[in-house]
N, C-alpha and C positions, 0 to 999 in steps of 0.2 A: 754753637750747635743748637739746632730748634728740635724740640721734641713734643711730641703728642701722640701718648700712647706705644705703639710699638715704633709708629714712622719720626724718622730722623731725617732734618736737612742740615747739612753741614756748608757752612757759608764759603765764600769765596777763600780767605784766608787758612782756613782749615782742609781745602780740598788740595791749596797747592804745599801745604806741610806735609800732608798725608803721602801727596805724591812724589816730592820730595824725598823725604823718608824710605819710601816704599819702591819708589821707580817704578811704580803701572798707577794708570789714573782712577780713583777713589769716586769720581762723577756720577757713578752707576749704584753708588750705594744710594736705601732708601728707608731699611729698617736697621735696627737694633742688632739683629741677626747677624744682616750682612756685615755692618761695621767688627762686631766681634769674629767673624772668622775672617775676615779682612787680613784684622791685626795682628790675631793668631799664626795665620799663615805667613805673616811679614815676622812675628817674631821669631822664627823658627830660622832664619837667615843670621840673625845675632845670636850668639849663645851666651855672649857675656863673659867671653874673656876677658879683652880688653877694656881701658876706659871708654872709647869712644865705642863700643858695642853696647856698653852700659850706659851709657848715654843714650844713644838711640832707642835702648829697649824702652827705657824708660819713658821717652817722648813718644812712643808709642802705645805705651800702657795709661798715659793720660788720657789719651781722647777714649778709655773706656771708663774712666775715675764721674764723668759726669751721667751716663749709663747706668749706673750703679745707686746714686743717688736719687735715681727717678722715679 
């Protein structure tokens, strides 16, 4: 993920995780912004019962861990 300032490009590999993950495509994001209510609104899908809920939550909560450091 490329960052500058508030805009974010998220590379080829990142956009087919995201979409993966998420099942709607992530291509249209561009800030910061977007990516966090993105993720937000995908994680609301997992609650975190199960393992594999927690798993996913969690590989969703990473592409906000680089966000955070910027």
């Amino acid at each position: 993920m490329l960052t500058l300032g508030d805009r974010i490009r998220l590379d080829a590999r990142e956009r087919k995780v995201l979409a993966g993950l998420a099942g709607s495509d992530p291509s249209r994001i561009r800030t910061r912004a977007q990516l966090e209510r993105f993720v937000v609104a995908h994680l609301a899908r997992y609650p975190g019962r199960s393992p594999e809920e927690r798993l996913l939550r969690r590989m969703l909560e990473s592409f906000l861990r680089p966000l955070e450091r910027a």
